[in-house]
N, C-alpha and C positions, 0 to 999 in steps of 0.2 A: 447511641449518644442522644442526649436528648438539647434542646434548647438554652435547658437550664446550664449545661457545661459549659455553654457560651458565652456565658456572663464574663470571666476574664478577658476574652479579645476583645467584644464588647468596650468592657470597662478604659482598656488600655489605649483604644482607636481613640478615644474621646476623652480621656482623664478623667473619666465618672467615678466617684466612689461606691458605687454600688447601682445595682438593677433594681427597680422597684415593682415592677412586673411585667410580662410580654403576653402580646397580643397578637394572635393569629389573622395572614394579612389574605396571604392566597398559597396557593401549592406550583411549584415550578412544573414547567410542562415534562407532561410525560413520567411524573413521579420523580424526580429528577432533584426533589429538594423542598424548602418551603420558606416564602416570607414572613417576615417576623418583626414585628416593630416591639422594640424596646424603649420601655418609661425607664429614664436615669433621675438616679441623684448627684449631687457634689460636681455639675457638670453645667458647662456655661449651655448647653443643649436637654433640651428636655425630654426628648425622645430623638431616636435614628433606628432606620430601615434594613434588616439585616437579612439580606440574601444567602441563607445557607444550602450551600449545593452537597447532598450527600446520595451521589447516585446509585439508580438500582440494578438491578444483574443487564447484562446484555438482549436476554431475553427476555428480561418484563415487558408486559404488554403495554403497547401506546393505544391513545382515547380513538387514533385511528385508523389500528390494524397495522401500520408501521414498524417496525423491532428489526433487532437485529443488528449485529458487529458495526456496518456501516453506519446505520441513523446514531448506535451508541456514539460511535467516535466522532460524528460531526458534534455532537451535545457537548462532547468533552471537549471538545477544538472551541467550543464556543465561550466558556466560559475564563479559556486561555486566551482568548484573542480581549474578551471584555475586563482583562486583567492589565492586558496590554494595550489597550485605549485610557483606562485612566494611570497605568505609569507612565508613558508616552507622548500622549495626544489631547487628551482631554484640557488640560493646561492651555494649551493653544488656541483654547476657546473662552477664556477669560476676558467678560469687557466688551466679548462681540454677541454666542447666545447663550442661554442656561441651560443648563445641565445640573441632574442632581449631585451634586460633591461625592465624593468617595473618603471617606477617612482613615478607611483602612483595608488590606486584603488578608486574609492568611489561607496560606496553603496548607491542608490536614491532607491525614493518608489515604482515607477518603471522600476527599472532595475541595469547598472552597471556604470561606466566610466571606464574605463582604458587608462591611458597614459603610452605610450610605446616610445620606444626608436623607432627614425627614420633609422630604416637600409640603405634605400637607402640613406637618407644624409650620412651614416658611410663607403659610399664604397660598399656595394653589390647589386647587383644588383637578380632580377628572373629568374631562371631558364626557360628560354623560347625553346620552341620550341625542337628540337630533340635533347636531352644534349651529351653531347661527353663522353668515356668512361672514360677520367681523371675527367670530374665530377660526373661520377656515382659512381666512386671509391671513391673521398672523401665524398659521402655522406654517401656510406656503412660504411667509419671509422667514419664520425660522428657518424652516430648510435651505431656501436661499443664501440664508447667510453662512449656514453650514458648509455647502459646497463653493461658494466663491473663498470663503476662509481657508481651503484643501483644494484648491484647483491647479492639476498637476503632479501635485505631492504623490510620491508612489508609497503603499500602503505599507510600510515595513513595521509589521509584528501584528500584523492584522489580518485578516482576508484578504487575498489575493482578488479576488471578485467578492463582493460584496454581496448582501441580501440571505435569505435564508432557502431562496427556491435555485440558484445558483445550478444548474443543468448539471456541472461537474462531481456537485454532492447531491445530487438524486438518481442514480440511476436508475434504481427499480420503482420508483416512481413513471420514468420516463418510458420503462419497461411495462409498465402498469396501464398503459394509453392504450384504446382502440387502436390499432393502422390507420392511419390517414395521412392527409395533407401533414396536418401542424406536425405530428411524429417526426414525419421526414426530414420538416424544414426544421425543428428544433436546432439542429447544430447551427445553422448555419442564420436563426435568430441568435442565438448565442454570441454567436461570432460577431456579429455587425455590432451588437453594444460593446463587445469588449477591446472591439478595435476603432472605437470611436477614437476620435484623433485627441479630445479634450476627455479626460477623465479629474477625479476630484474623489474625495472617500464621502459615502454615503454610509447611511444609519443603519439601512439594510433591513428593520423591521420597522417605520415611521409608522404604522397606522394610530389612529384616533386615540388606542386603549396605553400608547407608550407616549402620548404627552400631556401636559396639564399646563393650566390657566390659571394665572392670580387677577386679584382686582383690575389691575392697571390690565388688563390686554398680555403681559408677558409670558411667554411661553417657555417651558421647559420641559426636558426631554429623559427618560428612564432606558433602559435595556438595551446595552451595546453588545447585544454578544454575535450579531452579524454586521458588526463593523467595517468595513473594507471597500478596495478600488471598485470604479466604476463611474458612470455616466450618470449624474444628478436624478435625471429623467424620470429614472426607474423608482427612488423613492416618492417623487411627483405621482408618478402614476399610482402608485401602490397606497399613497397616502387616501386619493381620490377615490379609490376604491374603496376605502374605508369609513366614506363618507355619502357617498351616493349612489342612485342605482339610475340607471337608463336615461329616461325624457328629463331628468331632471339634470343632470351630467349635460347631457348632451347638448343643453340650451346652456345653459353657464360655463362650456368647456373653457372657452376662447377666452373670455373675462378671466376664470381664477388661472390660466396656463400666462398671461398678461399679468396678474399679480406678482407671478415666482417673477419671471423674467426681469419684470420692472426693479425689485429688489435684485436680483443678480446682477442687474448692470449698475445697480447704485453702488455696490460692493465691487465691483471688478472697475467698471470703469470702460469707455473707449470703444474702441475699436475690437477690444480682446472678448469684450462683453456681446457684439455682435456677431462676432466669428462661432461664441460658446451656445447663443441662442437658437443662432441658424441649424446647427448644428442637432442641438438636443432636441426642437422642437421636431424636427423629421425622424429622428429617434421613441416621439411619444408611442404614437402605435406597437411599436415594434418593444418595448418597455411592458406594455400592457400583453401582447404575444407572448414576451416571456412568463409571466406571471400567471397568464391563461394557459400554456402549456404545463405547467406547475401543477394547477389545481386539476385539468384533466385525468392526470396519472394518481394524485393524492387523494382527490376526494371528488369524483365525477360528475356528486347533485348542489358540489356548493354552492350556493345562492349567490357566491359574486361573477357565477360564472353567468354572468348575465348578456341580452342581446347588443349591451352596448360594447362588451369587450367582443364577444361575436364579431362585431363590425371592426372593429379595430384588429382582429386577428382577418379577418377579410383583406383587409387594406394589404396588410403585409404578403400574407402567400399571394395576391393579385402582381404587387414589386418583386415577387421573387418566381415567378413565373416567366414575366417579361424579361 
């Protein structure tokens, strides 16, 4: 099936009367599909962003030696649960942050379409290259506003835990670890986020490459497909990692972790807003533990597995020793 058979759902999501041409955007991970921006005519929209998932055997090879039944069926879960974010959920975010629109989904036999709202025609553009501290700041309050908006809410038709490194769906990752310390304690960093007393649905993949910026400072956000419960914290920290490495981090931690907060209690309010802080903020290490135990087992020399999370996976086996 090629692109071009697309043009009906296309057409239909949008009232376009015809395709004018399509334009190769990126490739879904893992072979898994591919982006596709489509130029309309007869359509109050000029172009929209079509994600079609058309996935491949179980045992095609992933970019990082990954494959296999398992990884397959989280991929397929994934695109299920980001089906089930914009019939759902998504809505509930109208008027508080941005998000790309979804205007349409179809289910094929194999795989998905999604027509989505054209960001870059709406004004924003990608966060490229080394972002400046006034856009790390508005991305920390989008998130903020993300999880005070879901604070609570239990995640029905989403991920159960949220995120894409989730302990529960890696195991031969987890398997994939030297014996050590972190191996051991895995479950039971696991455990402590997921039985945080305040949870809220996070994004689950926030880094830098899944939001964009218009003129005005406003932020907006792409790829729901590890949407689900969980503790804010984790995409705080995950986001952070996506933006910096070590001495640099480590002097501006306390400032941009004050940015989130400060927005999360503007959004929540009180007393409710103190209880949620205290709370997350002793959770930060233990966020980044998780995410460092992740990349251990997946990819051993990744470069974010750096001395700053080193120290932050310190801290944690140090508390869970004691």
């Amino acid at each position: 099936m090629s692109a071009e058979k697309l043009d009906p759902i296309v057409c239909q999501s949008v009232a376009a009367s015809s395709v004018l041409r399509r334009e190769s955007v990126a490739s879904l991970w893992s072979g898994f599909g591919d982006v596709v921006r489509f130029h309309l005519a007869g359509a109050d929209l000029r172009s929209v962003i079509v994600k079609w998932v058309h996935p491949p055997p179980p045992d095609h090879p992933n970019p990082r030696g990954w494959s296999g039944n398992i990884a397959h069926q989280r991929k397929l879960r994934s695109y299920e649960v980001e089906h089930a974010w914009y019939s759902s959920w998504a809505e509930q975010l109208s008027g508080h942050c941005r998000i790309a629109k979804c205007f349409g989904v179809e289910r094929l036999d194999d795989g998905w379409v999604f027509v989505f709202e054209d960001l870059g025609a709406s004004g924003f553009e990608d966060l490229r290259g080394e972002v400046t501290t006034a856009q790390v700041h508005a991305c920390l309050r989008w998130l903020a506003t993300l999880h005070s908006r879901f604070l609570g809410q239990s995640p029905t038709g989403l991920w159960p835990v949220g995120t894409y490194w989730h302990l529960a769906t890696r195991p031969h990752e987890l398997d994939a670890m030297t014996d050590g310390t972190l191996k051991v304690a895995a479950g039971a960093i696991d455990q402590k986020l997921n039985q945080a007393r305040w949870q809220t649905i996070v994004h689950g993949d926030a880094k830098v490459a899944n939001l964009m910026i218009n003129r005005a400072g406003e932020i907006a956000a792409v790829d729901f497909q590890y949407v689900g419960g969980g503790c804010g914290i984790k995409d705080v920290a995950y986001f952070l990692g996506s933006c910096f490495f070590d001495e640099e981090l480590e002097r501006i931690e306390s400032e941009l972790l004050d940015v989130y907060f400060r927005e999360l209690a503007g959004s929540s309010g009180g007393s409710l807003a103190q209880e949620v802080e205290s709370e997350w903020r002793e959770l930060y290490p233990w966020a980044w533990a998780d995410f460092h135990r992740f990349l251990r087992g997946w990819s051993p020399s990744h470069p974010k597995l750096t001395s700053y999370s080193e120290r932050m996976v310190s801290r944690v086996l140090a508390g869970i020793e004691r």
